[in-house]
C-alpha positions in Angstrom: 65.7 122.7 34.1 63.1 119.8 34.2 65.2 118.6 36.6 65.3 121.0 39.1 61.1 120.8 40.1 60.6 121.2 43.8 59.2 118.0 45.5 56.2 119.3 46.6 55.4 121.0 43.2 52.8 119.3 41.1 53.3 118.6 37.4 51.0 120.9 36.0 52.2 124.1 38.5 55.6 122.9 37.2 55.3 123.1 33.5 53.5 126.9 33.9 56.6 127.8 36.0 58.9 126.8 33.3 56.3 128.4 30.5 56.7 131.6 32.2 60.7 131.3 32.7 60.5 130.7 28.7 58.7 134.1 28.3 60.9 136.2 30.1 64.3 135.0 28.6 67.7 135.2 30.2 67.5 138.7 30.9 63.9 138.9 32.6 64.8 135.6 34.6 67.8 137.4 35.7 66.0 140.4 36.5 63.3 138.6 38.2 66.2 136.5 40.5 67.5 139.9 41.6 64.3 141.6 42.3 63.5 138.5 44.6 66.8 138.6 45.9 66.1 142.2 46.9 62.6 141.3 48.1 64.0 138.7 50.3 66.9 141.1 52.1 64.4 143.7 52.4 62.3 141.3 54.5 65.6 140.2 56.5 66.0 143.9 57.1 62.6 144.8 58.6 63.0 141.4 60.4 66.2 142.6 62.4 64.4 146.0 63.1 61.4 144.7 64.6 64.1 142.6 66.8 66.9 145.4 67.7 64.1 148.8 67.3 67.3 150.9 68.6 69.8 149.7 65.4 70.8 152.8 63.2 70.9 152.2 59.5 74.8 150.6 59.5 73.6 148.4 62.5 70.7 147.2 60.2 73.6 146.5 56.6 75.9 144.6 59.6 73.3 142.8 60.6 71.8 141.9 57.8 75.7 140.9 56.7 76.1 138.7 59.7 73.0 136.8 58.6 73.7 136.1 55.3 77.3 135.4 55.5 77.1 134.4 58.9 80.0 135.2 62.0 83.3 134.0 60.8 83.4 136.4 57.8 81.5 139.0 59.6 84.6 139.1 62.3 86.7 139.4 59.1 85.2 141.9 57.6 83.8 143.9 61.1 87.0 142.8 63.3 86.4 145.4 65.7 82.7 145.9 65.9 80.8 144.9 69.2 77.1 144.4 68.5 75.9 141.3 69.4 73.0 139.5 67.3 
């Protein structure tokens, strides 16, 4: 993991990082990557309503799937949907 340190992360912010990783174990660093995960969508969500006000809750989940996965596999997926971004 010593590896992995951002570039703009100093040495000391680094090694407390990596002391609190060690605390939490596999399972709470696991945890903790899909609670920010779930954080971060959340924020993608309310980011698209503030956008598109009028979007109904499927409008927000397509949406949100078209950002993260982007068009090509939203077509796929949504072949005959008609919303726009």
């Amino acid at each position: 993991m010593a590896g992995f340190r951002p570039a703009d992360t100093s040495d000391g912010a680094w090694e407390l990082t990596r002391a609190a990783h060690a605390r939490l174990g596999p399972e709470g660093r696991l945890r903790a990557a899909f609670e920010a995960s779930e954080f971060v969508r959340s924020i993608a969500r309310e980011g698209i309503r503030a956008r598109h006000p009028g979007y109904d809750d499927p409008q927000l989940d397509r949406a949100l799937f078209r950002q993260i996965y982007g068009e090509a596999l939203f077509r796929k997926v949504f072949p005959d949907v008609d919303e726009r971004p």
